[in-house]
N, C-alpha and C positions, 0 to 999 in steps of 0.2 A: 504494500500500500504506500502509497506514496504520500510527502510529509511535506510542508509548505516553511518556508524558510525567511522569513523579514528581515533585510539589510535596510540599515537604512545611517543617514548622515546629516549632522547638527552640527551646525557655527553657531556654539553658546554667548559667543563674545566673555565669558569667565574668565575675563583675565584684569588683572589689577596694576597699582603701580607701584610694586615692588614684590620683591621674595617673602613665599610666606604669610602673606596677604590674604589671597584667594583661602588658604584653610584656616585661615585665622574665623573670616567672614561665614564661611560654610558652618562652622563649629558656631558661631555665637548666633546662627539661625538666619543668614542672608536672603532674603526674601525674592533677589532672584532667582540665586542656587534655586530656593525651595520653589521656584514654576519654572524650573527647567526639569527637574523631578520630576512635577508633575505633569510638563508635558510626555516627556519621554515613557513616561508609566501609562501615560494615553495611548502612544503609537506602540507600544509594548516590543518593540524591536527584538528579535533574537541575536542580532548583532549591531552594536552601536557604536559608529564612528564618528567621533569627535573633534571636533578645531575649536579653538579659540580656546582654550584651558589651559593655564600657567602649568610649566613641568616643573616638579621637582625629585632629586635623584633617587627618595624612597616611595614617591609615587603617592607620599602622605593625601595631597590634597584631592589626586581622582579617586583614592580610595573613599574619602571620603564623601567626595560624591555620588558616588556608586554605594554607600551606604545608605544617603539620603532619598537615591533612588530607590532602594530596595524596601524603605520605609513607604513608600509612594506606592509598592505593590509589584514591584517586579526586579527579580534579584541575578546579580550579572556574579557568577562565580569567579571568570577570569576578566583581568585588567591585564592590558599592555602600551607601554607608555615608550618611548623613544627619546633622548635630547633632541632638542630643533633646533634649527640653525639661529632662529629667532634670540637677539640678543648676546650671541655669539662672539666676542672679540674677535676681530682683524687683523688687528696691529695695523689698519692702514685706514689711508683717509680715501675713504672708499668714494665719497661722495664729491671731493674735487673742492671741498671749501675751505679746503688750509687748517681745517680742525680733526682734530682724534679724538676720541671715544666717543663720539654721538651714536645714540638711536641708528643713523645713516650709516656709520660709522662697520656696521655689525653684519655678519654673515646676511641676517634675514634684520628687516628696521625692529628694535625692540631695545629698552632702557635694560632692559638686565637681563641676563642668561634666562632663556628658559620663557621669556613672558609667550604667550599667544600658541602655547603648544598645540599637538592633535595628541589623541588617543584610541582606545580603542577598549570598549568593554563588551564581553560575548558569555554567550548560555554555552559555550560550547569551545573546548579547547582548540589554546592557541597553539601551533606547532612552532616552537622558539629556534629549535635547528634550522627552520627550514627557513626562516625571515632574511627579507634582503634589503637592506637599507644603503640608499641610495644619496644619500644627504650630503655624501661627502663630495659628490660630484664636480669638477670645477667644469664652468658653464662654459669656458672654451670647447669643451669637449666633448659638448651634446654637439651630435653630426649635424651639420647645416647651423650653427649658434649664429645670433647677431648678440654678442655679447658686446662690451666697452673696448675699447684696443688698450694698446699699451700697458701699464704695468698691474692694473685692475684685473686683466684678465689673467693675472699667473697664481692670482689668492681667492679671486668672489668665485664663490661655489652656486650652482645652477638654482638650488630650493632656495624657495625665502625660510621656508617651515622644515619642510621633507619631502622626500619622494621613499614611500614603503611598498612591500611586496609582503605580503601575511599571509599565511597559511591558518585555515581552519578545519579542521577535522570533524565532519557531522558523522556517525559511526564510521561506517568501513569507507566514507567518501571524503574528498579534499578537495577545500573553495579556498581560492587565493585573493584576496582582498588589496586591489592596486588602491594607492589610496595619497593623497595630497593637498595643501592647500596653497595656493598660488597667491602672488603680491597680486593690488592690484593695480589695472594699469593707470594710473593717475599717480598726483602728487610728486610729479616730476615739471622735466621743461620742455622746452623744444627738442631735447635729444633725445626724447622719449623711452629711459633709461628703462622705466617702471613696465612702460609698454610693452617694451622688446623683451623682457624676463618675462614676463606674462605669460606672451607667447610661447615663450620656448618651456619652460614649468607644463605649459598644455601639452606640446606638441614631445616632450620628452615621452611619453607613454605611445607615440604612433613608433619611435624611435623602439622603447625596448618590444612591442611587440615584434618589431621588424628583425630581435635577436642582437641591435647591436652592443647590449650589458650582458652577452652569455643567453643562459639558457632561459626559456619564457614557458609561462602552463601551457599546455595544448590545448586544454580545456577549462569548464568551470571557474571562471573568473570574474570579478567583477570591480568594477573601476570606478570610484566614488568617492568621493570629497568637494571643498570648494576651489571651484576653477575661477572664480571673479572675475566672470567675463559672460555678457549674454551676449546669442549667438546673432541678435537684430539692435537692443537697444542699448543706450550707455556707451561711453568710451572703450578702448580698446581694438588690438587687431582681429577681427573676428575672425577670419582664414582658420584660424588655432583653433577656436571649437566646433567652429561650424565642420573643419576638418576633420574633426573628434568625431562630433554628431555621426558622421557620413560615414564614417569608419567600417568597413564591414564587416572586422571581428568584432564588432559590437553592435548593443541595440540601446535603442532611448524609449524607454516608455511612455516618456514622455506626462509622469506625475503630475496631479491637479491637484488644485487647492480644494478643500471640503467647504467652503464657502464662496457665495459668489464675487466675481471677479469686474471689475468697471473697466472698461481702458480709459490710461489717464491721457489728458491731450499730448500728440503728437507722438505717444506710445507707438509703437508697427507692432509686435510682437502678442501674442496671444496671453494677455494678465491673467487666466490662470495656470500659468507656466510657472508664473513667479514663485522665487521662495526667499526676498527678501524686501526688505519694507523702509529703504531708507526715504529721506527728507523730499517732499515735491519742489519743484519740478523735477530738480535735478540730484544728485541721479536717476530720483523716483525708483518704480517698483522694478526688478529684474531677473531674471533668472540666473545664478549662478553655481546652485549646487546643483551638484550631479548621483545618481546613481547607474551607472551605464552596463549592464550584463554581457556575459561574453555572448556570441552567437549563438552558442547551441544550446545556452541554459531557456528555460519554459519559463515564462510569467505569468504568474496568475493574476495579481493587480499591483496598484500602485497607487499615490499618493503624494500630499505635501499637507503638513499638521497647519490649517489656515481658517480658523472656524471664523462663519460670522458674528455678526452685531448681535448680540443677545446668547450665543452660544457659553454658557458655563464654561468652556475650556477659552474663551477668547481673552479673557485680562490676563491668565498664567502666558499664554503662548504671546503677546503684544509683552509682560514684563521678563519674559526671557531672553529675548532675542529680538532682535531688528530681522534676525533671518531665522527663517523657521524650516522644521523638522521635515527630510525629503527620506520616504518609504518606497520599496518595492518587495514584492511577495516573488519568490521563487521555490519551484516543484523542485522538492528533492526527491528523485525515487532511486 
């Protein structure tokens, strides 16, 4: 009989401004923490991939998130957590303004080691042999890179966060979970610094399918996180995702909001695509997170946690996140 499988991916924004922060505020009962619980306890995920949550090296603070989720009603036995590039010393002035140590300054933009991490909490064991973390990557090195010339490009590494490969184990079968969260392309200048990493954070996963980091699944995989980047509205080079989208080792299901959706003016893109909700006009509503399955896996449905006006889950999901909870159901048999 075959067994229906929920991956699903959340930009909590849970990140603070310093070490130590984020579990300080979870512990003394942070009232976002507690409705991102309780959204996540809504979509009930059997695997949940996570951005925006500070790292720390004993993992204190997602554990204890994952605590307060399980308080919520739905209990994750294993956590897996990585360092992110985020915050990362350089040693160099990465950003060309005559100053060292900034935010800018750091492998990925982030005030201190660790701020704006991903993770990963699952019903279901992580295989830790088999994971392949890709972070260390220098971005000269991704095939086809439009990196910075000169001496920027012999230290900045391609992730602003990470680039992961995970392995999950559901009994006798193995799902590999590709998984990242991309800068985004703004907040630069005319050299379109922010832009061009953007792109290439997208386009690194056309890259490792195509084999050239070693070996890649054959099968069973699924490619999810935030790429901050939609493929019609908002800034950025869309080439990257729309390239993504089109990909034919993958499929998009193309998740809807559970409430209804307005186009706002001058929108193209279809508003219930969206799964984030910043400020109008600009950047206004857009789609940036992803859940993309390999080819041959089966979907049963799909989703984006977006209730409407009057819905009991809408103030938790509006105080969690600016970006909300992207689900899809897949057949295990």
């Amino acid at each position: 009989m075959a067994d229906t499988l929920r991956i699903a991916t959340f930009h909590t924004e849970l990140s603070r401004k310093g070490p130590g922060l984020l579990l300080r505020d979870i512990l003394d009962g942070d009232p976002q923490a507690e409705a991102v619980a309780e959204v996540v306890a809504h979509a009930a995920p059997d695997v949940l991939i996570l951005q925006g949550i500070d790292y720390d090296h004993g993992q204190a603070a997602l554990a204890a998130l994952r605590d307060l989720i399980e308080a919520a009603g739905v209990a994750y036995p294993q956590i897996f957590a990585l360092r992110p590039n985020s915050g990362m010393a350089s040693g160099h002035d990465l950003d060309g303004d005559g100053r060292l140590g900034e935010p800018e300054d750091a492998q990925g933009y982030g005030w201190f080691a660790g701020e704006g991490g991903m993770a990963i909490l699952s019903r279901h064991p992580v295989d830790l042999a088999g994971v392949r973390d890709f972070s260390d990557l220098l971005w000269k090195d991704l095939p086809g890179a439009i990196p910075d010339d000169g001496m920027k490009a012999e230290v900045q590494r391609l992730s602003s966060i990470g680039h992961w490969a995970v392995p999950i184990t559901i009994g006798d079968r193995r799902l590999t979970l590709l998984t990242f969260h991309a800068t985004p392309p703004v907040f630069d200048g005319p050299e379109d610094r922010n832009g061009r990493r953007n792109h290439d954070e997208i386009v690194f996963w056309q890259r490792y399918l195509d084999g050239a980091f070693g070996d890649v699944p054959g099968h069973a995989f699924v490619l999810a996180g935030n790429a901050n980047l939609d493929p019609v509205d908002g800034d950025g080079r869309k080439e990257a995702i729309s390239g993504l989208l089109a990909d034919p080792r993958l499929q998009d299901p193309m998740p809807q909001r559970d409430g209804p959706a307005a186009r706002a003016e001058g929108q193209m893109g279809d508003p219930a695509l969206d799964t984030a909700a910043w400020g109008e006009p600009v950047p206004g509503h857009l789609r940036v997170s992803y859940v993309l399955p390999s080819a041959d896996l089966k979907v049963a449905a799909s989703g984006v946690v977006w209730p409407g006006e009057g819905d009991p889950l809408a103030a938790a999901t509006t105080q969690a996140s600016r970006h909300r909870l992207v689900w899809v159901d897949l057949v295990i048999d």
